[in-house]
Phi, psi and omega in degrees: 000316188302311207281332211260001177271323177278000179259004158292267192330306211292293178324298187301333180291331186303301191305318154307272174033268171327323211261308191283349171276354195257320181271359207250338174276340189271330162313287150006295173315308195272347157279340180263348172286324168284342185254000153300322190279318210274346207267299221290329172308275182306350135318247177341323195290287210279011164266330184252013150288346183267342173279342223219325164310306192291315183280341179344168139280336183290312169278017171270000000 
């Protein structure tokens, strides 16, 4: 009885295992490709807020 609840845990930790080597690197990507994508947006955005502030008529 004993042997057969650690070899249920044991399958089940592989099968994490599995599941977490396969998606936990796809995750990663896709959290560091969005906060990459939102820094260079917002990068570009606040140059030409700063060009379209600057050229104003109001501010000459």
């Amino acid at each position: 009885m004993d042997d057969q609840t650690l070899e249920e845990r044991a399958t089940r930790n592989i099968k994490l295992l599995r599941w977490s080597f396969k998606w936990i690197p796809l995750l990663w990507v896709l959290l560091f490709g969005s906060i990459v994508t939102v820094l260079i947006s917002a990068i570009f955005f606040s140059e030409t807020l700063i060009k379209i502030i600057l050229e104003h008529p109001a501010a000459m």
